[in-house]
C-alpha positions as CSV (number, residue, x, y, z in Angstrom):
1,X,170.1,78.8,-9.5
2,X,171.7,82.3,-9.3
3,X,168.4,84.7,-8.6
4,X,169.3,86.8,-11.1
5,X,167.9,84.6,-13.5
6,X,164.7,84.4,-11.3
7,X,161.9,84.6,-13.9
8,X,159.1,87.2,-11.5
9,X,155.5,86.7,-12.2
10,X,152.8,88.8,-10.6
11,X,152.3,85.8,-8.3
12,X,156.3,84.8,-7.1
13,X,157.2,88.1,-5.1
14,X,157.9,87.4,-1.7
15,X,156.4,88.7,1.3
16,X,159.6,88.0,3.3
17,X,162.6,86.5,1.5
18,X,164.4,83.2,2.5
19,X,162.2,82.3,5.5
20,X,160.8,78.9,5.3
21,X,158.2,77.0,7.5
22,X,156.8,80.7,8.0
23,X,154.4,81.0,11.2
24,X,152.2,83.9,11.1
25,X,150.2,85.0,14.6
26,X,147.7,87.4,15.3
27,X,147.7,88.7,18.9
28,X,144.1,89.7,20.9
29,X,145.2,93.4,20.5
30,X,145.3,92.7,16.8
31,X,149.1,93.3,16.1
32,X,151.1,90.3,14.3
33,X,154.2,88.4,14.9
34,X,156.1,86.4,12.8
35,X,158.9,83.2,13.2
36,X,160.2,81.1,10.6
37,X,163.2,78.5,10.0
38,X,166.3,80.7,9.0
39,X,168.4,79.1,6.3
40,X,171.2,78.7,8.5
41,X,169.2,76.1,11.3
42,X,170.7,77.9,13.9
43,X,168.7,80.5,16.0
44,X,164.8,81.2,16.4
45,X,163.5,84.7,15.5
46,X,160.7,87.0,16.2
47,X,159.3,89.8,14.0
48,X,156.1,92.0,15.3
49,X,154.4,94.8,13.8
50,X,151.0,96.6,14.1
51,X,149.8,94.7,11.0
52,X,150.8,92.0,8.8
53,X,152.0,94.2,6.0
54,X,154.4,95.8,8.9
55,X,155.9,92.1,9.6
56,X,157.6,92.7,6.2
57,X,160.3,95.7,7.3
58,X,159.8,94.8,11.1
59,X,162.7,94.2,12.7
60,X,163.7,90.5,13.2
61,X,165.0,89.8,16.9
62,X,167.0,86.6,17.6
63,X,165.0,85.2,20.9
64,X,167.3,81.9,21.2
65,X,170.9,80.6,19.4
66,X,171.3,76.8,19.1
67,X,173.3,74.7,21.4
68,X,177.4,74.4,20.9
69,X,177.1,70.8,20.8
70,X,174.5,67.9,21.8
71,X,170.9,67.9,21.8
72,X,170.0,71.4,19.6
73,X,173.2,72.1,18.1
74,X,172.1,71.7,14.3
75,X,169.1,71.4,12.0
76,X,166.4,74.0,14.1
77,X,163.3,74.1,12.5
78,X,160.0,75.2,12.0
79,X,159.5,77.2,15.1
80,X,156.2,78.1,16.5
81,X,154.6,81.0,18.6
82,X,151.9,80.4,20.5
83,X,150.0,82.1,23.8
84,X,148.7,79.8,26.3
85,X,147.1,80.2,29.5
86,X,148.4,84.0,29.1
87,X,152.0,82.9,28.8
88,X,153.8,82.7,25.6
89,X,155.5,79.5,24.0
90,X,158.0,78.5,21.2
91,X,157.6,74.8,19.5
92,X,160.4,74.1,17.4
93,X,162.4,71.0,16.8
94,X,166.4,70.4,16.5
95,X,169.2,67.9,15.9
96,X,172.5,67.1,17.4
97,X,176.0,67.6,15.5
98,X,176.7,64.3,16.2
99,X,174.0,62.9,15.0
100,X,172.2,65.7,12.5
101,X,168.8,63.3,11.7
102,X,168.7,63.0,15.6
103,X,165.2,65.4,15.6
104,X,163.4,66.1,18.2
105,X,160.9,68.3,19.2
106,X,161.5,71.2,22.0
107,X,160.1,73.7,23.9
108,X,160.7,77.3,25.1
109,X,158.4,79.2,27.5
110,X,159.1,83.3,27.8
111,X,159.4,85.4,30.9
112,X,156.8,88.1,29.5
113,X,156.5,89.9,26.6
114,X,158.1,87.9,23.5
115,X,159.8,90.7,22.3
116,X,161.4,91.7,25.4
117,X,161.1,89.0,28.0
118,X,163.9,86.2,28.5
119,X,162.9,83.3,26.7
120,X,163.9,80.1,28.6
121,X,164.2,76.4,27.8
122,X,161.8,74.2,29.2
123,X,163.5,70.5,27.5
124,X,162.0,68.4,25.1
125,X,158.2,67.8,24.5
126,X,157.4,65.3,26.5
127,X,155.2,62.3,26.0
128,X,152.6,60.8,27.9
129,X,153.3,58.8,31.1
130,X,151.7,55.0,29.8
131,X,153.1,56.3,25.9
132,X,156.5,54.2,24.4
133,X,155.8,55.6,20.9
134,X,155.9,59.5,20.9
135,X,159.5,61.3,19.7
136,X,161.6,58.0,19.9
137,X,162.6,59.4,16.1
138,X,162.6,61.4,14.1
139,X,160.2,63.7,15.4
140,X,159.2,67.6,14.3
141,X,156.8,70.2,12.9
142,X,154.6,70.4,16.2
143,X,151.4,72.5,16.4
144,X,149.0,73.5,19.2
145,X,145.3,73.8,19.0
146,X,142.3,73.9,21.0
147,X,138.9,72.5,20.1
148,X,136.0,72.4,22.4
149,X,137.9,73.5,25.8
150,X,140.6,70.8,25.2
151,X,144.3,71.7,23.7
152,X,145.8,69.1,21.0
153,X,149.6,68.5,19.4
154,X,150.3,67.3,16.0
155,X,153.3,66.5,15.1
156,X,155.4,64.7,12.4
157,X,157.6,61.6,13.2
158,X,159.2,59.0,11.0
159,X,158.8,55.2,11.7
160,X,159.2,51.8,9.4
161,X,162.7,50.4,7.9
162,X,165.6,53.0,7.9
163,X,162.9,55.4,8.9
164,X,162.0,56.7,5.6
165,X,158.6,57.6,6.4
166,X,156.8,60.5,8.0
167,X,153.6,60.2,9.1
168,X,151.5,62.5,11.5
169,X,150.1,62.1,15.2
170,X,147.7,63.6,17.6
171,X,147.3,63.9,21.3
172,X,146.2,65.8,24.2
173,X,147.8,68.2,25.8
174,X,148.6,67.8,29.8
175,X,150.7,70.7,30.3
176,X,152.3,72.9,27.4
177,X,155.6,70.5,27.4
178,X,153.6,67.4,28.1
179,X,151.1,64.9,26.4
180,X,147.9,63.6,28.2
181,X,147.6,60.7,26.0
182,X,149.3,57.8,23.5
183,X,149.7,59.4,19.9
184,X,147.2,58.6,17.3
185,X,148.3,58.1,13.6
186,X,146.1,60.9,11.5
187,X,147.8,60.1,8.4
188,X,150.5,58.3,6.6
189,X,152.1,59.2,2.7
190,X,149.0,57.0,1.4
191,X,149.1,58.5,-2.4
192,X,151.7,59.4,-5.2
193,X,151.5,62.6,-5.1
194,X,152.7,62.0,-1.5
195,X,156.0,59.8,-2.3
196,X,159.2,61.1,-3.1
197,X,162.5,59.9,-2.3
198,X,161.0,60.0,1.1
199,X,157.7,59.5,2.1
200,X,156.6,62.3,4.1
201,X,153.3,64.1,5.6
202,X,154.7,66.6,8.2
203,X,154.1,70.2,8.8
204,X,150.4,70.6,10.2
205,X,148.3,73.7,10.3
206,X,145.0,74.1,11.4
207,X,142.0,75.6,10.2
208,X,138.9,76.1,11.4
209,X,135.3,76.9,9.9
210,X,131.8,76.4,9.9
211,X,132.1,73.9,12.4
212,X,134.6,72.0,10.7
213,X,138.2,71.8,11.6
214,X,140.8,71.7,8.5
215,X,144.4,70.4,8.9
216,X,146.6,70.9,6.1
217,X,150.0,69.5,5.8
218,X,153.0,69.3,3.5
219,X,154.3,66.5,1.5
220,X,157.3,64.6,0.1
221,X,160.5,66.0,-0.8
222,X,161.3,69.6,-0.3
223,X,162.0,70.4,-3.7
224,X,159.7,70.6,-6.8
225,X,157.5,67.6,-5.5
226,X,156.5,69.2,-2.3
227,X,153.0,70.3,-1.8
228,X,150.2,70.2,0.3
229,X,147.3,67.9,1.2
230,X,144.2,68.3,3.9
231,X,142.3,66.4,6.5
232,X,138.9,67.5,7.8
233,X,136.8,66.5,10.7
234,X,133.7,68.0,12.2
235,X,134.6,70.3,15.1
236,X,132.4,68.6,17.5
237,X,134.2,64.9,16.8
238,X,136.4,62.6,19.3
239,X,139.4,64.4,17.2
240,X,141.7,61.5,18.9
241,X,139.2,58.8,17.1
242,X,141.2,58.5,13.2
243,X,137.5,57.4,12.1
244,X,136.8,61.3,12.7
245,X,139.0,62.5,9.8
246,X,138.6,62.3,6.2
247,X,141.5,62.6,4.0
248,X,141.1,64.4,0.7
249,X,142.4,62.1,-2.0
250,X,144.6,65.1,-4.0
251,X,146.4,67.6,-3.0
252,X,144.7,70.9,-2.8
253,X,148.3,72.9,-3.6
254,X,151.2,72.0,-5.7
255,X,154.0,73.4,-7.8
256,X,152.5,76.2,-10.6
257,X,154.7,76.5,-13.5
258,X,153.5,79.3,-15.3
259,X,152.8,80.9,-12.2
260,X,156.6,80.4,-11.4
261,X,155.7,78.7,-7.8
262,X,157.5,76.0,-6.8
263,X,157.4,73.3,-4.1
264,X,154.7,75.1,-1.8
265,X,154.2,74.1,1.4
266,X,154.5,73.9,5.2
267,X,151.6,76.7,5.5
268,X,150.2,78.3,8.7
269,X,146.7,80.4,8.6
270,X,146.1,83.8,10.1
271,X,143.3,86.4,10.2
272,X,143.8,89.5,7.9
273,X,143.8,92.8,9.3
274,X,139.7,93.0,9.2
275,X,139.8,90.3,11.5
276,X,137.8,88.4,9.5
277,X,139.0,87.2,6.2
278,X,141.2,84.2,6.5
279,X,145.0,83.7,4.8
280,X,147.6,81.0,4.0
281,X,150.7,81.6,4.6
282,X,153.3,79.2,3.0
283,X,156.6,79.1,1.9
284,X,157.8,78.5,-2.1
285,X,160.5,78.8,-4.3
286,X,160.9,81.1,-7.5
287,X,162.6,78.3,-9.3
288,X,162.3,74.2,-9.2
289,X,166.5,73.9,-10.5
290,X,168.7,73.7,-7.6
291,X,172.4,72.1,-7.0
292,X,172.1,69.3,-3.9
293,X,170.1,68.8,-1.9
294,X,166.9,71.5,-2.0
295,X,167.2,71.4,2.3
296,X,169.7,73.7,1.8
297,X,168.7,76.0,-0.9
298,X,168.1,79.0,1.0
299,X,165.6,80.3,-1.4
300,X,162.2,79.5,0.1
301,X,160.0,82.7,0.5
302,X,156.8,83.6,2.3
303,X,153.8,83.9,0.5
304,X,150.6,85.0,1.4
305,X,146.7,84.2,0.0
306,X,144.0,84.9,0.9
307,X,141.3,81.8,1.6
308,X,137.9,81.1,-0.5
309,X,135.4,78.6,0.7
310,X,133.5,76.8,-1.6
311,X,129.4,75.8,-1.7
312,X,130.0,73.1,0.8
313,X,132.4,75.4,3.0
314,X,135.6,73.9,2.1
315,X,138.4,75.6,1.6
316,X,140.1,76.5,-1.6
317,X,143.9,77.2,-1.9
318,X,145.0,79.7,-4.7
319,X,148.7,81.3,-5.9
320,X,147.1,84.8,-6.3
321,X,149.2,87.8,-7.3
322,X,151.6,89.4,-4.4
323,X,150.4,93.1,-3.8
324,X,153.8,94.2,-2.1
């Protein structure tokens, strides 16, 4: 679709145009930095600005370009930014020109300060010593969390005939490259609403409240179909027992017409600037018509709400009007 014929609502204006997979994080010193896939799959970049609305003009910095050929030469997705142990990490996954599905989930570690410091490969994610399973496909959208003094991965990965569908796993984390233990299936495209051409749950983002830990994730296709679903367990559960997790039976954001939001999904959250209010971050599209395949539209946008919590302290996801 050409975007002059864009039809703008109050609730479609981007916060940053044609960055999917957006990844929002707020540092201790209370500044924000930002990463996202890049339509053309081939670099990793950094934005970071004393607040979030700062992220929008910021300048972008390319930290890392893909690889000529082989292993991370094509398809680089859904970068991540996150501090551990007081050094700062990029997950991210990439393909190989020779093989474009050939996905696998990687790893960068930075010398320093992410804007300035040399950011250096550390290989692929690596999977548990006594584990066949983990990244043998198809294998990307990895986050990081931590949850009562231990650090968890989730990640997407495809199994089953042809590899056609894309379920999510958890483990422990060993090292910040390196599993601790065998993945654990957390959920699989069980519902309609989840089954497209392919069947898909990938991109994980977690939330955490009330003692509750909420773990969103994006579904089916990329195009009009895709929206996103939640899990919840109790923060104080064996989060590598499946029995811990509950699986809400809709999803709790989808396309919105009238609203002129389209295929929402592959969210992270963030604090707002008071520190305490929390938001979604997702990406969407202004229009649900595209030519080929929607992987390749470049149009998906970052959009921003804020997060409500029901009378049971649940979260609920809105489109709310863009103030930029």
């Amino acid at each position: 679709m050409n975007s002059d014929s864009v039809r703008l609502t109050a609730y479609n204006k981007p916060f940053i145009f044609q960055r999917a997979d957006p990844y929002i994080l707020r540092s201790g010193d209370g500044s924000y930095y930002f990463t996202a896939s890049v339509p053309e799959y081939d670099r990793i970049v950094l934005r970071h600005a004393g607040t979030l609305a700062g992220l929008r003009t910021a300048e972008e910095k390319t930290v890392w370009v893909k690889h000529d050929s082989g292993p991370q030469s094509i398809h680089i997705w859904a970068p991540e930014l996150h501090q551990i142990d007081g050094t700062w990490y990029i997950y991210y996954a990439g393909g190989d020109k020779d093989d474009v599905w050939e996905i696998r989930p990687y790893v960068l570690r930075c010398l320093g300060d992410p804007m300035t410091g040399e950011w250096v490969e550390m290989g692929p994610m690596l999977p548990a010593d006594d584990d066949p399973f983990s990244f043998r496909a198809f294998s990307l959208d990895a986050t990081v969390f931590e949850s009562g003094g231990e650090r968890y991965y989730i990640w997407a990965e495809k199994v089953g005939v042809g590899k056609q569908i894309s379920n999510l796993y958890i483990a422990r984390l060993a090292a910040p490259n390196k599993l601790a233990t065998v993945q654990v299936l957390l959920t699989t495209p069980d519902y309609d609403w989840e089954r497209g051409d392919f069947w898909v749950n990938e991109g994980p983002a977690v939330l955490k409240h009330d003692g509750k830990i909420f773990l969103t994730f994006s579904a089916n296709t990329t195009g009009e179909l895709y929206c996103m679903g939640m899990l919840w367990a109790r923060e104080d559960a064996d989060l590598l027992d499946p029995a811990s997790w509950t699986k809400l039976r809709l999803p709790v954001m989808k396309s919105d017409d009238e609203k002129e939001i389209h295929g929402p999904g592959h969210n992270c959250f963030v604090k707002a600037d008071d520190g305490v209010t929390d938001l979604c971050v997702y990406h969407a599209r202004q229009y649900d018509e595209m030519e080929g395949n929607p992987l390749y539209d470049p149009n998906r946008h970052v959009y921003i709400s804020p997060v409500t919590y029901d009378e049971n302290g649940f979260p609920v996801f809105r489109h709310v009007p863009q103030p930029w």
